[in-house]
Structures are given as structure tokens and as C-alpha cells.
TIVEX-303296 format. One record per residue (C-alpha): residue number from 0; residue in one letter; x negated, y negated, z negated. Coordinates in nm, 2 decimals, padded with zeros to 4 digits. Layout:
% TIVEX-303296
    i  aa       u       v       w
  NUM   a       X       Y       Z
...
% end
This chain:
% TIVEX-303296
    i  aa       u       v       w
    0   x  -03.42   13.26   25.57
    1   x  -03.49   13.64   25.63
    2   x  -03.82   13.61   25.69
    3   x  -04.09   13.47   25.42
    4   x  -04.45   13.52   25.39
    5   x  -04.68   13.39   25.14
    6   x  -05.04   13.40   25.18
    7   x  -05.19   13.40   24.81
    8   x  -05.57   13.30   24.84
    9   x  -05.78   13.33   24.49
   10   x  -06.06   13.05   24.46
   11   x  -06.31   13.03   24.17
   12   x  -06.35   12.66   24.02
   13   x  -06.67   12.64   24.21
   14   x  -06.68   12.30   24.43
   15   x  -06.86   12.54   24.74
   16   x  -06.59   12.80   24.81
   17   x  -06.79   13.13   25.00
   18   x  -06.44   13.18   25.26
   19   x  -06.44   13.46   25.50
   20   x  -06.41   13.37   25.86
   21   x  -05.99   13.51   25.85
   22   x  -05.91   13.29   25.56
   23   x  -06.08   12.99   25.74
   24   x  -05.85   13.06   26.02
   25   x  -05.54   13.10   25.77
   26   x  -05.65   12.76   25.62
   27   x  -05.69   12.56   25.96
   28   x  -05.38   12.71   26.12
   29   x  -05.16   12.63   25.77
   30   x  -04.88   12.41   25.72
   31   x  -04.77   12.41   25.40
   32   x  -05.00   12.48   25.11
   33   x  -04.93   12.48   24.70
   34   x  -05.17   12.52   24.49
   35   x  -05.16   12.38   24.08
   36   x  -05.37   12.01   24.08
   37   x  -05.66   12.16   24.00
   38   x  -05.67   12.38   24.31
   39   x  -05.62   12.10   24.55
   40   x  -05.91   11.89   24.39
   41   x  -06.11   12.22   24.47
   42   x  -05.99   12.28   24.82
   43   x  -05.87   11.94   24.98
   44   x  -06.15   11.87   25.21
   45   x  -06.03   12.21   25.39
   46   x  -05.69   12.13   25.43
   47   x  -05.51   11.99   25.80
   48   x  -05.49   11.62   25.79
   49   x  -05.10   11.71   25.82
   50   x  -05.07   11.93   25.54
   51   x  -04.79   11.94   25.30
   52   x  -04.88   12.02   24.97
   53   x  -04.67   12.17   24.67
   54   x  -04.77   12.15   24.34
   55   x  -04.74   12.41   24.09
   56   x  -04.60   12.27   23.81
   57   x  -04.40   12.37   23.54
   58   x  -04.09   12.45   23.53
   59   x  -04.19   12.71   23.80
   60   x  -03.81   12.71   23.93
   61   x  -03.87   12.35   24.06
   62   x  -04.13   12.53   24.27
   63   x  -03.97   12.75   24.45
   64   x  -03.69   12.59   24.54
   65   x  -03.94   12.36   24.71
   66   x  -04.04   12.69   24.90
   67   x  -03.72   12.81   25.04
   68   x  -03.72   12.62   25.36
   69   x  -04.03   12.70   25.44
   70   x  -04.11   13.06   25.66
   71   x  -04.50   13.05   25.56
   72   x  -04.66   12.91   25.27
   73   x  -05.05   12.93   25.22
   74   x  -05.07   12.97   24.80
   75   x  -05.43   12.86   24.62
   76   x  -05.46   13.07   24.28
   77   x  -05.76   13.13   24.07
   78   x  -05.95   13.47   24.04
   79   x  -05.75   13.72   24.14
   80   x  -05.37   13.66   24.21
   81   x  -05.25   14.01   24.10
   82   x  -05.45   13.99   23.82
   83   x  -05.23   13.83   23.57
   84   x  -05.19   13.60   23.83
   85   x  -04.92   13.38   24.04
   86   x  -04.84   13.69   24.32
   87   x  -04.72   13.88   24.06
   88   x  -04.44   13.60   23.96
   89   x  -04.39   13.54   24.31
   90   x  -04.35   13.90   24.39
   91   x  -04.06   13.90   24.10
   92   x  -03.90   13.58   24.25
   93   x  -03.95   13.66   24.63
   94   x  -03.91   14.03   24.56
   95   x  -03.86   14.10   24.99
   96   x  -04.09   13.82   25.07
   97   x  -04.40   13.97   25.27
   98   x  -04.75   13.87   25.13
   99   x  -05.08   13.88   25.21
  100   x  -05.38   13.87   24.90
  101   x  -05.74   13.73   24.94
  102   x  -05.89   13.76   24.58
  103   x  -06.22   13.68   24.43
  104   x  -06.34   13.75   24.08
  105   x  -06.16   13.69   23.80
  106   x  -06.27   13.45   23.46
  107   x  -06.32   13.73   23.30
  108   x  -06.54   13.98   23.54
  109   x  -06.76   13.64   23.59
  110   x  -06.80   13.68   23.17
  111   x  -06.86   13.98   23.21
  112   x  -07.11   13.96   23.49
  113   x  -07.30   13.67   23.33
  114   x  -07.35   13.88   23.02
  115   x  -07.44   14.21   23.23
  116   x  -07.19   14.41   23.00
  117   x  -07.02   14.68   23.22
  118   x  -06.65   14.63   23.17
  119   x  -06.47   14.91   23.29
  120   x  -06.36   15.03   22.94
  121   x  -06.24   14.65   22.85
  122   x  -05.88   14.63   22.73
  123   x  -05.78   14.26   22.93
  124   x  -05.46   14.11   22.78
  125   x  -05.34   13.75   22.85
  126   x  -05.18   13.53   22.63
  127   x  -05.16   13.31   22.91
  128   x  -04.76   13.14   22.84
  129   x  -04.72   13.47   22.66
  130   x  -04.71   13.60   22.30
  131   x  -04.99   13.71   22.11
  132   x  -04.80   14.08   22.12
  133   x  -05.05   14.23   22.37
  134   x  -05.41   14.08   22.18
  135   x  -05.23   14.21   21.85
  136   x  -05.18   14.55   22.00
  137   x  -05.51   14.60   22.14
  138   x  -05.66   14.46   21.75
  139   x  -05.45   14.75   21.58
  140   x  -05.59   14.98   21.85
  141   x  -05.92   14.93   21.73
  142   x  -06.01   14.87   22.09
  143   x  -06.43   14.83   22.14
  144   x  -06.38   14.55   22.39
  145   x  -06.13   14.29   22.47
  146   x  -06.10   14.06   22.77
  147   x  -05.86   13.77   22.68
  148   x  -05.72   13.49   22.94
  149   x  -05.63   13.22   22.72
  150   x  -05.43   12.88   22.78
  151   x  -05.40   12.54   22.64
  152   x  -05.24   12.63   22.31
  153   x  -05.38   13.02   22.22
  154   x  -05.76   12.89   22.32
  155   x  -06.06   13.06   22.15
  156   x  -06.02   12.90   21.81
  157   x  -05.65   13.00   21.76
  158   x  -05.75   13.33   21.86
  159   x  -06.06   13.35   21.59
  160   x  -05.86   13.19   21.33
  161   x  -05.55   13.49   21.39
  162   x  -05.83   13.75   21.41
  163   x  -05.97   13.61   21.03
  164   x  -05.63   13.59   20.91
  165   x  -05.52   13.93   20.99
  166   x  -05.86   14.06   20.91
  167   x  -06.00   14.15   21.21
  168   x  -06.34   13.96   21.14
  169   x  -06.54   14.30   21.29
  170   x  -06.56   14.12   21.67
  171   x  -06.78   13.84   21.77
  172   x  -06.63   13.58   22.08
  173   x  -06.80   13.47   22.39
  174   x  -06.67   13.22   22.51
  175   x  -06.70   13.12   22.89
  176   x  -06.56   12.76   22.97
  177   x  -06.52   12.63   23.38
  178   x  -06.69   12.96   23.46
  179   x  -06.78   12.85   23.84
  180   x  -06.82   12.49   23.79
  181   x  -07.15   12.35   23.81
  182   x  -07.06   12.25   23.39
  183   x  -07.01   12.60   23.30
  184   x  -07.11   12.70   22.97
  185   x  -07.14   13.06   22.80
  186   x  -07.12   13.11   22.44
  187   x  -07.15   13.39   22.19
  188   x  -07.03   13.27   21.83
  189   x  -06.89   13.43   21.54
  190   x  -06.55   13.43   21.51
  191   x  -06.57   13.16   21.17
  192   x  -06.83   12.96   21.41
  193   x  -06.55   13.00   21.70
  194   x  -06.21   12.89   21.44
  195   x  -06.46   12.60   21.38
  196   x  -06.51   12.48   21.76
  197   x  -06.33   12.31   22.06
  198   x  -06.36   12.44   22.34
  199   x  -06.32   12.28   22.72
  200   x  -06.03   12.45   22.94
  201   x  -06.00   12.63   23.16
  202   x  -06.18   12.93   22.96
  203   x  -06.16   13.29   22.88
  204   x  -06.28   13.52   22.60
  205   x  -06.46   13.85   22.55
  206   x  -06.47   13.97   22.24
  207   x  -06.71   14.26   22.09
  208   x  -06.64   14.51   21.81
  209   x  -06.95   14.51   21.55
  210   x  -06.81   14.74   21.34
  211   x  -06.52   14.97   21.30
  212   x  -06.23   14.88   21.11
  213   x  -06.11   15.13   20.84
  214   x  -05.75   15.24   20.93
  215   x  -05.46   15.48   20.73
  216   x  -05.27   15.69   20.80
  217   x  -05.02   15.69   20.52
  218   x  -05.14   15.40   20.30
  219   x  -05.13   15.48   19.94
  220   x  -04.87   15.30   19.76
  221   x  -05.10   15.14   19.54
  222   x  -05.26   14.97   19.79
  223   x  -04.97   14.72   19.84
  224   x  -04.88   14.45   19.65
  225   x  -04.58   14.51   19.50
  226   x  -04.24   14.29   19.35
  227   x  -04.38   14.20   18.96
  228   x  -04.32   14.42   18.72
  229   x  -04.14   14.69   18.94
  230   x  -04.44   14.88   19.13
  231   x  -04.19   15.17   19.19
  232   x  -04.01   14.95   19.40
  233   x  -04.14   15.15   19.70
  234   x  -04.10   15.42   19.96
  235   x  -04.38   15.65   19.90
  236   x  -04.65   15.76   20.10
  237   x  -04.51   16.13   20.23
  238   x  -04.12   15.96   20.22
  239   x  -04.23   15.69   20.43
  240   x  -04.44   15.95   20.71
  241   x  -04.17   16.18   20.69
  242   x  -03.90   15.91   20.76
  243   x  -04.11   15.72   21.02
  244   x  -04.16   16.12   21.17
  245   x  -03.80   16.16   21.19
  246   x  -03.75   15.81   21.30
  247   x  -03.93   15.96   21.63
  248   x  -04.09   15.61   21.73
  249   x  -04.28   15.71   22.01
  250   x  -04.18   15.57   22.33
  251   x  -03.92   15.30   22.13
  252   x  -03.93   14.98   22.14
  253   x  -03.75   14.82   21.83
  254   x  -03.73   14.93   21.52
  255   x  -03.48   14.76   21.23
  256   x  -03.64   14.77   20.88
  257   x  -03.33   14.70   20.62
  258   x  -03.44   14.63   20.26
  259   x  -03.81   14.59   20.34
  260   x  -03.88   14.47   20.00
  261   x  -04.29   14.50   19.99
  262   x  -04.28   14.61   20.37
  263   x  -04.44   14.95   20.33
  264   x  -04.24   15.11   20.62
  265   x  -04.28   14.87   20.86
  266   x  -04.65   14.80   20.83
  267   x  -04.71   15.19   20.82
  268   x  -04.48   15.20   21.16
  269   x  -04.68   14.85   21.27
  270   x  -05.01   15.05   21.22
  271   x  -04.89   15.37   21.39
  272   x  -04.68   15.25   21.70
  273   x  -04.88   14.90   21.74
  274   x  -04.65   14.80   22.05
  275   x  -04.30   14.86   21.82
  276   x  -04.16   14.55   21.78
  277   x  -03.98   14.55   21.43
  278   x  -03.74   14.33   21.26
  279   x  -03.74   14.34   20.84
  280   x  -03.46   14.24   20.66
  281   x  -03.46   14.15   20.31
  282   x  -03.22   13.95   20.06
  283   x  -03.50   13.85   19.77
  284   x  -03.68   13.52   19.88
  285   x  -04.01   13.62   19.68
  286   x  -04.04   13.94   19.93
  287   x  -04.15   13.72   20.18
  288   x  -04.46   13.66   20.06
  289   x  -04.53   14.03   19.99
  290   x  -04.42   14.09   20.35
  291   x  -04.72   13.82   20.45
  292   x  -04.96   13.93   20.20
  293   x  -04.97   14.31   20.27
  294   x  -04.96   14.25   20.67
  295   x  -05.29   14.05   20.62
  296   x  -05.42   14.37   20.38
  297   x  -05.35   14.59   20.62
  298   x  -05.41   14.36   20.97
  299   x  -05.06   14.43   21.10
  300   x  -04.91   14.05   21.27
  301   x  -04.60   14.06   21.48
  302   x  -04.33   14.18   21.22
  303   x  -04.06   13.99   21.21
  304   x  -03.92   13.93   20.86
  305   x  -03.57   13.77   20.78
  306   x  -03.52   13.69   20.47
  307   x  -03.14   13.71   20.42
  308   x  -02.84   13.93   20.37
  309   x  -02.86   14.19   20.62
  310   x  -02.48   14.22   20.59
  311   x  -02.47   13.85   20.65
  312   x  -02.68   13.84   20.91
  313   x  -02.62   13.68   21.33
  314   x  -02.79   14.05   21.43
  315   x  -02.72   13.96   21.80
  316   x  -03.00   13.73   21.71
  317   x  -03.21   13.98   21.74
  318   x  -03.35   14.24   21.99
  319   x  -03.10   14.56   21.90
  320   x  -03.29   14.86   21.79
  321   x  -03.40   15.18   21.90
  322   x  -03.43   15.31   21.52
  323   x  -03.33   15.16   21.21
  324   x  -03.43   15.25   20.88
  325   x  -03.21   15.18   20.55
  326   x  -03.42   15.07   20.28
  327   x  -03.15   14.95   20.08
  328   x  -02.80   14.90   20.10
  329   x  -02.63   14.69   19.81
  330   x  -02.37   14.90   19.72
  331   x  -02.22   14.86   20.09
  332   x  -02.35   15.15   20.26
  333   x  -02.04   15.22   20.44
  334   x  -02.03   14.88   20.61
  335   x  -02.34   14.86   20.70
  336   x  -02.40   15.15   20.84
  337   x  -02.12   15.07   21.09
  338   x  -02.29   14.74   21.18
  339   x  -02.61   14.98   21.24
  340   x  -02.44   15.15   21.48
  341   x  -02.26   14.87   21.64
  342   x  -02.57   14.72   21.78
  343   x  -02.78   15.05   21.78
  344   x  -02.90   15.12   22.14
  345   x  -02.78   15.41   22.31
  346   x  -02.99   15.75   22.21
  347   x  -03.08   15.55   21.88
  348   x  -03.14   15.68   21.53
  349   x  -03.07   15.57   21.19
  350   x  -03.26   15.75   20.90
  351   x  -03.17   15.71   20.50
  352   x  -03.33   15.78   20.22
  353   x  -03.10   15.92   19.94
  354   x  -03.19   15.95   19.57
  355   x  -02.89   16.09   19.49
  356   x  -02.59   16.33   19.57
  357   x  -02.34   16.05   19.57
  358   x  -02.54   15.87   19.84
  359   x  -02.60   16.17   20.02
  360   x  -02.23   16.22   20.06
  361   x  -02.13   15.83   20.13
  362   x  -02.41   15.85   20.41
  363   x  -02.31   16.12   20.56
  364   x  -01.91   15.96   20.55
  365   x  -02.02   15.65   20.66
  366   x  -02.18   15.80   20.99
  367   x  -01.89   16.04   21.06
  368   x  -01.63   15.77   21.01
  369   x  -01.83   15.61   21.26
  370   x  -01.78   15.93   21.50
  371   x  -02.17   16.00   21.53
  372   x  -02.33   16.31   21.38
  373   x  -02.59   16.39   21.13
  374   x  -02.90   16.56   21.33
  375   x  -03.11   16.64   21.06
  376   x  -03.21   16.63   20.63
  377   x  -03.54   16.72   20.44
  378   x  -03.55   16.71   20.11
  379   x  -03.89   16.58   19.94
  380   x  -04.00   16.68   19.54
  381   x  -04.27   16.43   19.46
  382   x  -04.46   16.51   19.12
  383   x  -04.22   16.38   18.85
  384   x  -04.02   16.15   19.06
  385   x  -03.64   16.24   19.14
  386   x  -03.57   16.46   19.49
  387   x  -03.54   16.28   19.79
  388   x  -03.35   16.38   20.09
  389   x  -03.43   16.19   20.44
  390   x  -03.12   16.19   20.65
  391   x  -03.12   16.14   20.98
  392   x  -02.82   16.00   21.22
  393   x  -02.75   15.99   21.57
% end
């Protein structure tokens, strides 16, 4: 069927829907409506005594195969439909299909509205079937205020619970739950009070900085916790910048941390480029719970960390990277360097850190064995430690 139009109607959870005279006419003149369950309790006095109805229901594909025959289908959705919302999946499924949009407010303006608070600065993210990526990112950014659309399983008090964990306790929540519904309810708690709360659904959060997070740039090395006994056992403050400079991160997207031992590099890269996503490798077992420990220190969640043999290692596992850094290399440099490159995106970098000349050289055979090139090499004096000479591959 060439031609297919969907009509995508946004309706508040209210029982008395305000409709404008055109999207009466749309709704009497319909045929085929779809809506999730919730919707049709909302709406189904308006509906054609003929009407079919389609439920949206997970899994989504179910849905629209139950479309295709159909020319015109009238869609309920709530708040706004581009907002996070179902036109924006159908527009990716039914990419030619022509649609129309009739929004009203979404959860989180009416939040917003019932706690006067002008919202045009707010940083809105969903977690809505999604990761907690884009709340995390906003967290790092030290963002003032942060509208969140939540679901079933990342509700208000998995989200204060995260925020404590990572240490982000410098916000307080307001909740709003069936915002519309004659039962709505507002709340503002803190987030321990939130963590400690159920909450009804549907709902949405705002949440409030109260006061400003202290954040590094270049965290001092004694700040981590570090493998017992062996508190050298990490890349230094100006090695890690200067590696993480010539890493060039900005505008990447995945980053490969090999040997992360305490995870110095890829919490200071975590902290810097909040929307890297970055996989740590590393073969002690007792790393992993520096990795967690120093990612709550320094509120940095999303890092991936695999504890395992990097040479060992299913890499196509795992998203392939932009940048990898080599922490540590066993004594198999060579080798791995050539698996490095065998999964390195195209226009990707891999920077080493050489304590000595012998490594300097096997580095720099490994990559041209590979056929790529050296691009650059700084070399680093720190106090009484050894010369170090960043390498950078591309």
C-alpha cells in the first residue's frame, strides 16, 4: 500500500479530554484507531460504534503488522507524540508514511507547570525502555535541572537509589504520579526519602540541584583506591590527560580501556566525555572491585568492566572502538596490538604508554607490521619517576 497516513493524537490521562473541533471531526469520521489499553479506557466513549481498535502492545512489531492493511489509522498517545513519543517510532518504521500530529502537554511540562518552575533550561532524558546512559550523562554534566520520563522498572526510587550510589545526593526529586487524573499527586522528597518510596505509575520526575558537585579535571592519583600494597600501580595524573589529549575523544563514541587495573583512565575519560561509552579490560579478579569503588568516588556509572584476558577475549562482543588505550600488555604487545587494530573503527586511534626503549621499539613494530603508522610521541619526565613516552597509532 503506497499510500499511509497516521493521525497521532496526544491525550493527557484526564477522564474530560479539552478536543478541538478538527480532531472531533478526525475522531467521528475514523475507522481504525490504536491506542495502548490505557488510552482506550480514556477515550472510548468517543469512538464510532464500528471502530476497530489496535492495541499497542509489546512486542511493537506485532503492531504494525496489524497496520499494514490499513490506509488511515487514527493513533492515541500521551503528551506529546514527538516528544519521546510513539510518532517518533512510527516515523522510523513508516519512514514514507504521511502523518499528521495533535499534541498536548507533556508529564513533564504539567510538573513543571504545577510547580511554577520555568523549564526552558531543563535537560529532559527518558529512560523510558532505555538505558540509564542519557540521566548518567546529564548527572556528570552537572546539569541544574533534570526532567526524567520514567517506566515500570527505572521509576523514581531506582533512580534515587542510582543517584546515592554514584554520589549524586546534591538533587532533591518531585515526583508527579497520574499527572491529569483526578488522583494526581505531586511530591517533593529527598532523594533517601524517594529510594525509600513506591510510587504509582504512570509518573515522571524533576529533579533540582541544591548544590554543586565538586568535579576534576585530572584527579590526583592518590585519590583512587589502589591494588594493596602497589600504589604505583597507576597512570599518573599529567600521563593520563596527555594520553586521553592524544586519544582525541571528542566527537567518539567508544573507547577500549586494556589493563584498567584501578580504572584511572577510564573514569578521567568517563568525567571528561560523559557520553563515551567505554569498555575496561582487565585480567586480576580483585580489580573489579577497585573499578566499582573509584566510579562511586568519583560519580562516573556506565563503564563497562570485563574482567578477563583481553587476549582471550569474544571482542565482537563488544561495541568496536573509536580509541583504545593500552594499559598493559602481558608481554604480548605484538598480538595484541594486531587484534586492536582488527576491530579498531575506521579513523581510530590506539595510544601506548612506554616506560622503556624496548617497548618503544616493539610498539612501534607491532603497528607497522600491522601496515598503520605512528602519528605522534611525547615524552613525559615526572619528578623522580622513569621517562615516559605516549605513542600514538593510527
Amino acid at each position: 500500500m503506497s499510500e499511509r497516513k497516521f493521525t497521532v493524537i496526544g491525550i493527557s490521562d484526564s477522564r474530560g479530554q479539552l478536543f478541538s473541533s478538527e480532531v472531533i471531526s478526525i475522531i467521528k469520521n475514523g475507522k481504525v484507531f490504536s491506542g495502548g489499553k490505557r488510552h482506550h479506557g480514556i477515550i472510548a466513549h468517543l469512538l464510532p460504534s464500528d471502530a476497530v481498535w489496535i492495541d499497542i502492545t509489546v512486542p511493537l512489531e506485532n503492531v504494525f503488522r496489524e497496520y499494514i492493511p490499513h490506509a488511515e489509522v487514527v493513533v492515541f498517545a500521551s503528551g506529546d507524540p514527538l516528544f519521546f513519543g510513539y510518532a517518533v517510532t512510527l516515523q522510523r518504521v513508516f519512514p514514507d508514511a504521511q502523518m499528521e500530529v495533535f499534541p498536548t502537554f507533556n508529564s513533564l511540562q504539567l510538573l513543571a507547570h504545577k510547580l511554577r518552575l520555568p523549564y526552558s533550561d531543563m535537560i529532559c532524558v527518558s529512560l523510558t525502555g532505555r538505558s540509564w546512559k542519557n540521566l548518567d550523562v546529564a548527572l556528570m554534566r552537572n546539569q541544574q535541572t533534570i526532567g526524567v520520563l520514567t517506566d515500570r522498572k527505572k521509576g523514581p526510587s531506582e533512580i534515587a537509589e542510582r543517584m546515592l550510589y554514584y554520589g549524586y545526593g546534591n538533587y532533591v526529586m518531585t515526583i508527579g504520579e497520574r499527572l491529569g487524573n483526578s488522583a494526581e499527586t505531586v511530591r517533593t522528597l529527598s532523594l533517601t526519602d524517594a529510594s525509600e518510596t513506591e510510587f504509582r505509575n504512570p509518573n515522571c520526575v524533576i529533579l533540582q540541584m541544591t548544590e554543586r558537585k565538586d568535579r576534576f579535571f585530572g584527579i590526583p592519583e592518590n585519590l583512587f583506591s589502589h591494588l594493596e600494597g602497589r600504589s604505583n600501580m597507576i597512570t599518573k595524573m599529567p600521563v593520563r590527560l596527555m594520553s586521553l589529549a592524544m586519544m582525541d575523544l571528542f566527537g567518539k563514541s567508544v573507547m577500549w580501556d586494556v589493563g584498567f587495573c584501578t580504572g584511572s583512565v577510564s573514569i578521567e575519560a568517563k568525567l571528561q566525555f560523559p557520553e563515551l561509552d567505554i569498555v575496561a579490560f582487565e585480567r586480576r579478579g580483585e580489580s573489579r572491585m577497585l573499578m566499582e569503588e573509584n566510579c562511586r568516588r568519583f560519580g562516573t556509572p556506565g563503564i563497562e568492566g570485563v574482567i578477563a584476558d583481553f587476549m582471550e577475549c569474544d571482542l565482537s562482543r563488544y561495541p568496536a572502538p573509536d580509541a583504545v588505550f593500552i594499559g598493559g600488555h602481558g608481554g604480548r604487545l605484538e598480538e595484541m596490538v594486531q587484534m586492536v587494530f582488527h576491530h579498531l573503527r575506521p579513523g581510530g586511534c590506539v595510544v601506548f604508554n612506554s616506560v622503556s626503549d624496548e617497548s618503544c621499539k616493539a610498539f612501534t613494530a607491532a603497528v607497522e607490521n600491522c601496515g598503520r603508522s605512528m602519528a605522534e610521541s611525547r615524552r613525559l619526565h615526572l619528578d623522580s619517576y622513569n621517562p615516559i613516552m605516549i605513542m600514538k597509532a593510527i
